[in-house]
mmCIF file as gemmi writes it, N, C-alpha and C atoms, coordinates in Angstrom:
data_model
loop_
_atom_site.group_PDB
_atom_site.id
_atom_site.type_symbol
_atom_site.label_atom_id
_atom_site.label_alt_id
_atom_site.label_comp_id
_atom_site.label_asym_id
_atom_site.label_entity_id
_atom_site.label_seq_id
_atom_site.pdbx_PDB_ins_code
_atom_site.Cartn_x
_atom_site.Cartn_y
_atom_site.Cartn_z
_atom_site.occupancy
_atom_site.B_iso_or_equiv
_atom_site.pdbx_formal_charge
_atom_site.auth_seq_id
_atom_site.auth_asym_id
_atom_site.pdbx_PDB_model_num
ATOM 1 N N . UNK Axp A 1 ? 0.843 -1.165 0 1 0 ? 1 A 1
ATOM 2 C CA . UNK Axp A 1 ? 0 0 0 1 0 ? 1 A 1
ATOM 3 C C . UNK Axp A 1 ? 0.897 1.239 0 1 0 ? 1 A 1
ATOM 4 N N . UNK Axp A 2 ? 0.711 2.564 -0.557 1 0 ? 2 A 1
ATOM 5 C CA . UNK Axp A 2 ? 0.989 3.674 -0.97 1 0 ? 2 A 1
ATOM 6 C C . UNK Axp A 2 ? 1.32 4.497 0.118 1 0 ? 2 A 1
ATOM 7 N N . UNK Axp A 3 ? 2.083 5.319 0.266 1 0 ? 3 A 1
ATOM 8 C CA . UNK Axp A 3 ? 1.767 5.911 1.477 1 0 ? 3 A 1
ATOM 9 C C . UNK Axp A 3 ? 0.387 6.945 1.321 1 0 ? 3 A 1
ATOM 10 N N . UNK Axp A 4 ? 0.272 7.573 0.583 1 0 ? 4 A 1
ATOM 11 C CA . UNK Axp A 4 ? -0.989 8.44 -0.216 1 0 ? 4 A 1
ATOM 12 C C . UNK Axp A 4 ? -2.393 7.573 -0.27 1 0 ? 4 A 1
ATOM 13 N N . UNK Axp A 5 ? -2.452 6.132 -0.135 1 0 ? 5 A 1
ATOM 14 C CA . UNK Axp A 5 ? -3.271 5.231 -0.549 1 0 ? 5 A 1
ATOM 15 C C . UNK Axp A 5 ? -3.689 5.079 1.504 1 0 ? 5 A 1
ATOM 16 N N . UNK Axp A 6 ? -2.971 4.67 2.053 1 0 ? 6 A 1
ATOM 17 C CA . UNK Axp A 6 ? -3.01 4.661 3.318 1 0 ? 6 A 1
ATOM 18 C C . UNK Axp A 6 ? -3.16 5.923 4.278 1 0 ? 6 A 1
ATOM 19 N N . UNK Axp A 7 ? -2.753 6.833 3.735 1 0 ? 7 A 1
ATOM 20 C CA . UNK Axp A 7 ? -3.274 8.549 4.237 1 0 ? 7 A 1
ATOM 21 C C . UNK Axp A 7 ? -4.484 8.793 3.919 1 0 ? 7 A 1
ATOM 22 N N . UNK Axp A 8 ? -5.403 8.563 3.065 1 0 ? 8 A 1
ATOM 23 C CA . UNK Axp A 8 ? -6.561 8.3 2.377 1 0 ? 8 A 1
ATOM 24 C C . UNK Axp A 8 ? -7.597 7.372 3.15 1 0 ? 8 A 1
ATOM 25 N N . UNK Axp A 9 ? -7.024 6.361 3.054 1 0 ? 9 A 1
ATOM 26 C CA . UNK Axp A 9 ? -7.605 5.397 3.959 1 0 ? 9 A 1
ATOM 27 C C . UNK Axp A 9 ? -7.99 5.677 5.669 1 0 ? 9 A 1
ATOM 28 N N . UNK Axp A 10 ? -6.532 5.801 5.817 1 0 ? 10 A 1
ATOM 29 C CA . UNK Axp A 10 ? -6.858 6.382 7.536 1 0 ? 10 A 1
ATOM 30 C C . UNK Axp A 10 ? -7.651 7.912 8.204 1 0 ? 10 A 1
ATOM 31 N N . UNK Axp A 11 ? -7.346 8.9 7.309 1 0 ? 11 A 1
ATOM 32 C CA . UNK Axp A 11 ? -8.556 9.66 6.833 1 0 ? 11 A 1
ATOM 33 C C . UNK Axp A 11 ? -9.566 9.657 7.199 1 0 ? 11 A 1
ATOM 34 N N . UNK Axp A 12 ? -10.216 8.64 5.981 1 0 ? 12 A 1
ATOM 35 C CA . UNK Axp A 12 ? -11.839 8.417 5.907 1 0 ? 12 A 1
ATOM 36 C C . UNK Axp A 12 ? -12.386 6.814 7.117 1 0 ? 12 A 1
ATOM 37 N N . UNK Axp A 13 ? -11.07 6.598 8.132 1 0 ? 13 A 1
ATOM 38 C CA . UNK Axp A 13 ? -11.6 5.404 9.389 1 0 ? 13 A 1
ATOM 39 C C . UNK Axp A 13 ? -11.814 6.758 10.057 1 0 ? 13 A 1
ATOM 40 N N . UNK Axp A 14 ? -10.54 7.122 10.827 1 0 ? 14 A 1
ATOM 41 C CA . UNK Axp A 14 ? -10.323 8.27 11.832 1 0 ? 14 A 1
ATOM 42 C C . UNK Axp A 14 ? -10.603 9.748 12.17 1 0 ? 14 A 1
ATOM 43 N N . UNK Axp A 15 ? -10.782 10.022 10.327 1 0 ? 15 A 1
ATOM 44 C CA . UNK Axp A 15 ? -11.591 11.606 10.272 1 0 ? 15 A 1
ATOM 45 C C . UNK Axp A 15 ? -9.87 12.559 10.299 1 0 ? 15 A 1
ATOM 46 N N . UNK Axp A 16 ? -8.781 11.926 10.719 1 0 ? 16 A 1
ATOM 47 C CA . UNK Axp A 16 ? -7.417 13.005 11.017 1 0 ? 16 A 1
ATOM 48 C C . UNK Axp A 16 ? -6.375 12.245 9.463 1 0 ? 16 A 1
ATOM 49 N N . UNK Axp A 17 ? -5.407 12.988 10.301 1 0 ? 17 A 1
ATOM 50 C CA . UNK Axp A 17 ? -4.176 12.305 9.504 1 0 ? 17 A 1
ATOM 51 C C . UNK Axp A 17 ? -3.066 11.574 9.787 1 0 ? 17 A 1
ATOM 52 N N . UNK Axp A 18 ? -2.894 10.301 9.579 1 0 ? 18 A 1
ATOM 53 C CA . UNK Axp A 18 ? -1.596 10.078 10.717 1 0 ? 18 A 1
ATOM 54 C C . UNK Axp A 18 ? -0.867 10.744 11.52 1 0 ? 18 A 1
ATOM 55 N N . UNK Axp A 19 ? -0.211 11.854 10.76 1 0 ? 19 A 1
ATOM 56 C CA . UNK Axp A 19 ? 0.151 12.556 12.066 1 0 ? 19 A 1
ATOM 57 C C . UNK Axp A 19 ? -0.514 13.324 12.949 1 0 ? 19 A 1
ATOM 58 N N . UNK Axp A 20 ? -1.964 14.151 12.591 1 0 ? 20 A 1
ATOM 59 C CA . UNK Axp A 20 ? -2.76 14.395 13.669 1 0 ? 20 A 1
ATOM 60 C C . UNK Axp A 20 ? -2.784 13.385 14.538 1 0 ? 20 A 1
ATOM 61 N N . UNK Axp A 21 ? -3.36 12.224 14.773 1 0 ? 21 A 1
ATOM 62 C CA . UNK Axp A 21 ? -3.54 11.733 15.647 1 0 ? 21 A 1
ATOM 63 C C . UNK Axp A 21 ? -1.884 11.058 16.726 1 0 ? 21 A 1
ATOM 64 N N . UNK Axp A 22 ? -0.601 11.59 15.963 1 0 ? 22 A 1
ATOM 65 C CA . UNK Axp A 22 ? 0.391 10.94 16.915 1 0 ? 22 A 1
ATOM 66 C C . UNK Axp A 22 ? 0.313 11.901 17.622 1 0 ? 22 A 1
ATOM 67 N N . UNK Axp A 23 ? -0.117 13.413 17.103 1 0 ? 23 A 1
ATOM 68 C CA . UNK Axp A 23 ? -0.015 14.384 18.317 1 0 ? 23 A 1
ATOM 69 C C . UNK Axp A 23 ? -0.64 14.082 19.263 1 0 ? 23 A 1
ATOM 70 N N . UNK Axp A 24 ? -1.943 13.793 18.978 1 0 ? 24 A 1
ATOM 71 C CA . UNK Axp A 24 ? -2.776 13.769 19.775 1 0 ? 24 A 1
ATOM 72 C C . UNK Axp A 24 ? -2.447 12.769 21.325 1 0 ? 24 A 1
ATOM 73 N N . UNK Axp A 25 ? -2.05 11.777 20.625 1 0 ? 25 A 1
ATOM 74 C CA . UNK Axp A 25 ? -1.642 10.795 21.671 1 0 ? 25 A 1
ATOM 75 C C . UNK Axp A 25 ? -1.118 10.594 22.393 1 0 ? 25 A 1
ATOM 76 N N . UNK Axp A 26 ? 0.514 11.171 21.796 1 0 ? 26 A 1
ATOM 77 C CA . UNK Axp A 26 ? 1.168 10.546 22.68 1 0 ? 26 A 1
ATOM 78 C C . UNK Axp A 26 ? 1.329 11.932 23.816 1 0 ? 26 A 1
ATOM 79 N N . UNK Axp A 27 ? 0.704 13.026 24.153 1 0 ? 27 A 1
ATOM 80 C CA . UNK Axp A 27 ? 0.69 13.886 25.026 1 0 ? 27 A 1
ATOM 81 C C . UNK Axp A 27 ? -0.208 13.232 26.081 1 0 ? 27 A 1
ATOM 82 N N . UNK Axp A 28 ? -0.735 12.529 25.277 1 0 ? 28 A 1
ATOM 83 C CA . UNK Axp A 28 ? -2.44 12.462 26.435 1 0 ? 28 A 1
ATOM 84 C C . UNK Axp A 28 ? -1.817 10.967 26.718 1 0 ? 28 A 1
ATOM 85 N N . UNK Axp A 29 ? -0.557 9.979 26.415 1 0 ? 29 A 1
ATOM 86 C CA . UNK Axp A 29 ? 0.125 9.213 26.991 1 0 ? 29 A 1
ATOM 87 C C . UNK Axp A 29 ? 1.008 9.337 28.189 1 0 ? 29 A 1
ATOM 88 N N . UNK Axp A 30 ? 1.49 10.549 27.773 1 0 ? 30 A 1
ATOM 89 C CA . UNK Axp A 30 ? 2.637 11.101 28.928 1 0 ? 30 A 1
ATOM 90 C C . UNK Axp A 30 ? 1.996 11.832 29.682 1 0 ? 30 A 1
ATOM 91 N N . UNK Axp A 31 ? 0.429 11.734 29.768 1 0 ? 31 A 1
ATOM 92 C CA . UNK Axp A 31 ? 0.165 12.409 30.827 1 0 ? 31 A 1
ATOM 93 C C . UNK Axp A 31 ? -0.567 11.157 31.68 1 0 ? 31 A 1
ATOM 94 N N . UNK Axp A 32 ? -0.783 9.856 31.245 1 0 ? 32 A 1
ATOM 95 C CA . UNK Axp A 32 ? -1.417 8.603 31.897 1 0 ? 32 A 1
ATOM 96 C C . UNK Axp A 32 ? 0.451 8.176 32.603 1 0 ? 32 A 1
ATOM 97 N N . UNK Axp A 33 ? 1.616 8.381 32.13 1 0 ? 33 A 1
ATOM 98 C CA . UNK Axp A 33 ? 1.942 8.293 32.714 1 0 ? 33 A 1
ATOM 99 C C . UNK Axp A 33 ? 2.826 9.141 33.822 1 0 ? 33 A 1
ATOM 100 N N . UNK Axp A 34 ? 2.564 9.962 33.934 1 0 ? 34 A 1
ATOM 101 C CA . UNK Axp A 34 ? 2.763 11.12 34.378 1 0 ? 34 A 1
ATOM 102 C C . UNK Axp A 34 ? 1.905 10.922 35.91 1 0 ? 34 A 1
ATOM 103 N N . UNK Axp A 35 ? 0.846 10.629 35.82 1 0 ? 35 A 1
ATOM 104 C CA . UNK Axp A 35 ? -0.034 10.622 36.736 1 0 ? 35 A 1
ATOM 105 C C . UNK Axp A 35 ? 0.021 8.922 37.621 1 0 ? 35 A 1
ATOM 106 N N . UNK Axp A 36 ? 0.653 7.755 36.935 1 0 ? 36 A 1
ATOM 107 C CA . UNK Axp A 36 ? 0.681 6.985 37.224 1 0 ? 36 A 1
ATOM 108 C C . UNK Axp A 36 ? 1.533 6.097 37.513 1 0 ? 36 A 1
ATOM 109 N N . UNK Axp A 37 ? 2.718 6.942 37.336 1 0 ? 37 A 1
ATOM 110 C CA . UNK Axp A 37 ? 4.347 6.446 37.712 1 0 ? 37 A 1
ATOM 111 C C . UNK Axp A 37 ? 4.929 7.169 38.165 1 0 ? 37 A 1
ATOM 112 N N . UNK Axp A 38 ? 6.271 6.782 38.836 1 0 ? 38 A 1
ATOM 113 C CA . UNK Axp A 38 ? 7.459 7.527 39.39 1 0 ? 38 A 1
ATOM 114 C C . UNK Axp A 38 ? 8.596 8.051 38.165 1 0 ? 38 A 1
ATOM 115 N N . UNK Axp A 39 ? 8.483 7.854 37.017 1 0 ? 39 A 1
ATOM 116 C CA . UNK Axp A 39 ? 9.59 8.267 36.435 1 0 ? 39 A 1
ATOM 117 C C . UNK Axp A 39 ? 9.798 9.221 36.349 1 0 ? 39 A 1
ATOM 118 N N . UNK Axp A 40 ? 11 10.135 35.838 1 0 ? 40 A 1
ATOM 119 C CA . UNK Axp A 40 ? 11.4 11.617 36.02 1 0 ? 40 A 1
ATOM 120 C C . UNK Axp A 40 ? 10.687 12.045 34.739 1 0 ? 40 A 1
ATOM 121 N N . UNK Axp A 41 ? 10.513 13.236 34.328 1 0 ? 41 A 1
ATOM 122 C CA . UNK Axp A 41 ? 9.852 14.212 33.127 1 0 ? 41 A 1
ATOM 123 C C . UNK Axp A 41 ? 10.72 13.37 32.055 1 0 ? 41 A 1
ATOM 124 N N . UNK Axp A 42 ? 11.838 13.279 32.572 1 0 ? 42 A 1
ATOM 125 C CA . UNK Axp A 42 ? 12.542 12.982 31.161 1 0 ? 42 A 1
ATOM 126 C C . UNK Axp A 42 ? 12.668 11.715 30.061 1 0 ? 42 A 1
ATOM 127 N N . UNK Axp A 43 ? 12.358 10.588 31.718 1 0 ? 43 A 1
ATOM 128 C CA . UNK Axp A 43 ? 11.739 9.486 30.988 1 0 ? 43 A 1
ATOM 129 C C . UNK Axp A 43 ? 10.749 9.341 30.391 1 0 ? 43 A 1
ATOM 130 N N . UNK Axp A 44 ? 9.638 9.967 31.189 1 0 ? 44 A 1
ATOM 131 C CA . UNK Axp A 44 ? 8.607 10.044 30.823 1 0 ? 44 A 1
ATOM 132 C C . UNK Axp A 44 ? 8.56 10.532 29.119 1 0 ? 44 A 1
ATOM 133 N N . UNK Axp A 45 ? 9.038 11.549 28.929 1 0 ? 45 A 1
ATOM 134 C CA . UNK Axp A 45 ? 9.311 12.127 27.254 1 0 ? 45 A 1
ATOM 135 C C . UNK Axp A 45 ? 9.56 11.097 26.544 1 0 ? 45 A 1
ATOM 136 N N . UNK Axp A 46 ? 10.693 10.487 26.909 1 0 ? 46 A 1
ATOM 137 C CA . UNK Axp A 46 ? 11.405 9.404 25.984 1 0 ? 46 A 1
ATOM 138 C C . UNK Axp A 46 ? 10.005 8.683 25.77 1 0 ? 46 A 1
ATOM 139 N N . UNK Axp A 47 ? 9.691 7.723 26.729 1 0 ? 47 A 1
ATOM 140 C CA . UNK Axp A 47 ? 8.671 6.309 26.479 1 0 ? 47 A 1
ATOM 141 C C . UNK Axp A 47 ? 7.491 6.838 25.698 1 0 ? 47 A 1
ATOM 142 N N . UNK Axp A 48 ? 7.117 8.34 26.119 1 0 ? 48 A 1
ATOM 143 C CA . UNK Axp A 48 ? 6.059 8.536 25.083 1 0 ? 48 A 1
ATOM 144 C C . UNK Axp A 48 ? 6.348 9.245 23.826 1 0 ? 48 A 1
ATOM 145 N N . UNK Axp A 49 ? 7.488 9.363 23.311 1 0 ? 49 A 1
ATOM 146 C CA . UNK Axp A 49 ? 8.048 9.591 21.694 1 0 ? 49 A 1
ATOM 147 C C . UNK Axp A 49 ? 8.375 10.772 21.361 1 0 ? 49 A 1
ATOM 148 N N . UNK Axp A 50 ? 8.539 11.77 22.554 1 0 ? 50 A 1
ATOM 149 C CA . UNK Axp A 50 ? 9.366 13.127 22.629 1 0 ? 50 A 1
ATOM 150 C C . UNK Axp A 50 ? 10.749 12.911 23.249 1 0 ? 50 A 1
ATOM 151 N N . UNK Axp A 51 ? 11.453 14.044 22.44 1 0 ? 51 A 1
ATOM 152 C CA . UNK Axp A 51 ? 13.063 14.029 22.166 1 0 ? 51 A 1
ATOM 153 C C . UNK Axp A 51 ? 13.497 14.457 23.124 1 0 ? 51 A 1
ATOM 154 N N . UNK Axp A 52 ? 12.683 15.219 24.155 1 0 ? 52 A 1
ATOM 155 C CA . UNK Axp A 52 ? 13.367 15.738 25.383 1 0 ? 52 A 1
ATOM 156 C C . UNK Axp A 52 ? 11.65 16.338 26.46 1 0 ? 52 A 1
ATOM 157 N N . UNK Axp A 53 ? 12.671 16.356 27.715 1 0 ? 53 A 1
ATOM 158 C CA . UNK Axp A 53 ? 11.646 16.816 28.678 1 0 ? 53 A 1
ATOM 159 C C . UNK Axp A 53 ? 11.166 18.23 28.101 1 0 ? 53 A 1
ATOM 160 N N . UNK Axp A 54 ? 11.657 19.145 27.931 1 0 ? 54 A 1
ATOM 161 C CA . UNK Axp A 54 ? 11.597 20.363 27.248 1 0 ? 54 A 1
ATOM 162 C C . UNK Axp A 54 ? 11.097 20.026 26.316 1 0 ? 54 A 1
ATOM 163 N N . UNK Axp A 55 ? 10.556 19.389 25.219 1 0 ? 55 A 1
ATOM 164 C CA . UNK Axp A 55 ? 9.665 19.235 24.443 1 0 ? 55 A 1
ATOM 165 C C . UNK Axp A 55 ? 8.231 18.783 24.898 1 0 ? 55 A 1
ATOM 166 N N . UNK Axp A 56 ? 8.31 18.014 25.2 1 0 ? 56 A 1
ATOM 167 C CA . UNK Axp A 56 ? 7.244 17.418 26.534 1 0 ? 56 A 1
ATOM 168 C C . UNK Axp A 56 ? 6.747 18.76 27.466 1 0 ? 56 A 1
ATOM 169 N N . UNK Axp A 57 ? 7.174 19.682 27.937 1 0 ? 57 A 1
ATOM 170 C CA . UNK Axp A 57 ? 6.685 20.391 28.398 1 0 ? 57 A 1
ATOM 171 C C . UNK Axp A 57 ? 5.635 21.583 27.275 1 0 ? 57 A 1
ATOM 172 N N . UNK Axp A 58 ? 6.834 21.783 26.189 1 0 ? 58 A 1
ATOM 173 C CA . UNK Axp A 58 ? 5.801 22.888 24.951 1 0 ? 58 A 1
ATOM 174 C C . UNK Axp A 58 ? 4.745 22.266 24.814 1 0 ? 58 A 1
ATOM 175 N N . UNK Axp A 59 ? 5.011 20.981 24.083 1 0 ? 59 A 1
ATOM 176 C CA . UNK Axp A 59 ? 3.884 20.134 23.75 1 0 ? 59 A 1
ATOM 177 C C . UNK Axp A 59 ? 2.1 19.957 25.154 1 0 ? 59 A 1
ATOM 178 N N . UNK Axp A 60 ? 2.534 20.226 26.48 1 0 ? 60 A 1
ATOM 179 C CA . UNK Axp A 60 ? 1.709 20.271 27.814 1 0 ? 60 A 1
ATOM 180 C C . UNK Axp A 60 ? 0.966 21.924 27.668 1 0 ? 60 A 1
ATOM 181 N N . UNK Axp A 61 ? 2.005 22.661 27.185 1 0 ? 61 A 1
ATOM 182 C CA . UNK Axp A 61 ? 1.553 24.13 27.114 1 0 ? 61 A 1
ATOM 183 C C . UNK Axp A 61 ? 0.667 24.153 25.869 1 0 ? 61 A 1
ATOM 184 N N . UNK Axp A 62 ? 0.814 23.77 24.808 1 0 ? 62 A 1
ATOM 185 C CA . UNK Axp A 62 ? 0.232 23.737 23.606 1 0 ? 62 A 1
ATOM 186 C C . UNK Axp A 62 ? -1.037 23.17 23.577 1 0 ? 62 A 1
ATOM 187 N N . UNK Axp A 63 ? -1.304 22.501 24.726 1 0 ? 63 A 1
ATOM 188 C CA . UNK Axp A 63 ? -2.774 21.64 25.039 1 0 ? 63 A 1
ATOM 189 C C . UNK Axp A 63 ? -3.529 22.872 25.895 1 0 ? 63 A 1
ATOM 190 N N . UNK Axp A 64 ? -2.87 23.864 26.359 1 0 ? 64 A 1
ATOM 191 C CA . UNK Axp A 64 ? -3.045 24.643 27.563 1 0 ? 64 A 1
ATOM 192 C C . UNK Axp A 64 ? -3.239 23.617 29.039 1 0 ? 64 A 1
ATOM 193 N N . UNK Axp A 65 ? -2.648 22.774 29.206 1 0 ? 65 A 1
ATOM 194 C CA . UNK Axp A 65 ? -2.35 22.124 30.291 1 0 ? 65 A 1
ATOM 195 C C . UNK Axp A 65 ? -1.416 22.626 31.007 1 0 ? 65 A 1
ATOM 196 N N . UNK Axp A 66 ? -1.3 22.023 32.463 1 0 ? 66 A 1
ATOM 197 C CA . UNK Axp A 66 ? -0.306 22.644 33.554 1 0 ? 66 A 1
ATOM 198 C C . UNK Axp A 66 ? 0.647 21.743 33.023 1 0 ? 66 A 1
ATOM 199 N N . UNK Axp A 67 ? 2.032 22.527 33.616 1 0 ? 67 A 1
ATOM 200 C CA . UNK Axp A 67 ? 3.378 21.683 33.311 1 0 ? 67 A 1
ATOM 201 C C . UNK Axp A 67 ? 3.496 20.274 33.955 1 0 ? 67 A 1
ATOM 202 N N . UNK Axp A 68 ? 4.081 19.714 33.258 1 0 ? 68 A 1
ATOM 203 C CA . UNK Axp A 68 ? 3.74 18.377 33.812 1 0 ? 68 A 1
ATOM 204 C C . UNK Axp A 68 ? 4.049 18.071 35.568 1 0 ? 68 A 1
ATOM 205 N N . UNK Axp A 69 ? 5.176 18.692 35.317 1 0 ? 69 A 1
ATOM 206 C CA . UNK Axp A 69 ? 5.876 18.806 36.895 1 0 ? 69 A 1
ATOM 207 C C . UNK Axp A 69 ? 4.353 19.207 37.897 1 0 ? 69 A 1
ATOM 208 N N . UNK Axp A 70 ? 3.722 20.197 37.708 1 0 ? 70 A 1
ATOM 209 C CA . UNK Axp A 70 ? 2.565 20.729 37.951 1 0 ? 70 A 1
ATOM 210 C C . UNK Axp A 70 ? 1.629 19.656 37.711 1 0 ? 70 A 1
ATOM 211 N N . UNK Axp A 71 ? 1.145 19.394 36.91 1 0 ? 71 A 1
ATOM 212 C CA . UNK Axp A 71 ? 0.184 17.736 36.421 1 0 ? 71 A 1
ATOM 213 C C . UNK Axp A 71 ? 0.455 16.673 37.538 1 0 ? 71 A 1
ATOM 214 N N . UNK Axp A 72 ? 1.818 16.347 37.58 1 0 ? 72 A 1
ATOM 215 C CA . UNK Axp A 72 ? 1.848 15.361 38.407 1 0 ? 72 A 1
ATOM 216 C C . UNK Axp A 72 ? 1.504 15.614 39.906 1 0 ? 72 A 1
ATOM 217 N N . UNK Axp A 73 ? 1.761 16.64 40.726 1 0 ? 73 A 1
ATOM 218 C CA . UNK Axp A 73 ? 1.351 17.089 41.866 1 0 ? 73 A 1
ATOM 219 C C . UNK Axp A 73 ? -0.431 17.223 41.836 1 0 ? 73 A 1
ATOM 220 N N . UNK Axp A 74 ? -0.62 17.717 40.743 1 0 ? 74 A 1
ATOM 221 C CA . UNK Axp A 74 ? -2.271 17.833 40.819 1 0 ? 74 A 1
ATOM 222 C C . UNK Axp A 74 ? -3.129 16.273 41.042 1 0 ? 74 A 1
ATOM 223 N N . UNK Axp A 75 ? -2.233 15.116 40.018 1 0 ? 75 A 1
ATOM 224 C CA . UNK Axp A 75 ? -3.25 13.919 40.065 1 0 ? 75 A 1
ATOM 225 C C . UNK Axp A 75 ? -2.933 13.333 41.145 1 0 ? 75 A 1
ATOM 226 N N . UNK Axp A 76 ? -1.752 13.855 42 1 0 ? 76 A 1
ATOM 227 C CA . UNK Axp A 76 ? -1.388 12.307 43.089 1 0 ? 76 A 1
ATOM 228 C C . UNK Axp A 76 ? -2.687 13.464 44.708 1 0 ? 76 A 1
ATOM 229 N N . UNK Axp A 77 ? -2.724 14.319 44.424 1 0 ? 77 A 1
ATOM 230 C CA . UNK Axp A 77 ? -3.589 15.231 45.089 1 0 ? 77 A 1
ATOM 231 C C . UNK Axp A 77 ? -2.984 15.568 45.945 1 0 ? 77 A 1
């Protein structure tokens, strides 16, 4: 399959575009684990497919979410 043939396809399942939806995800990943583990910001970035904690954080601002550092204090209460 095409890559154009499969952009098409996933499209008209999902309504986005492959890469819309990696955005989508993997923020709203690093924030399941964010809320549900001990790892540092930075791991956390890595496992969910950002290049650095500092990316991971724009990407938290860009949702208008609190910084994660902030996130994580909010879910453990």
């Amino acid at each position: 399959m095409s890559r154009t043939v499969f952009e098409r396809k996933f499209l008209s399942y999902f309504g986005g575009s492959p890469y819309g939806e990696i955005v989508k995800v993997r923020p709203q990943h690093a924030r399941q684990l964010i809320a549900t583990t001990r790892l540092s910001i930075a791991e956390v970035a890595e496992r969910a497919g950002f290049s650095s904690g500092e990316y991971l954080c724009v990407a938290f601002k860009s949702q208008a979410w609190p910084s994660p550092k902030t996130f994580r204090v909010q879910a453990r209460g």
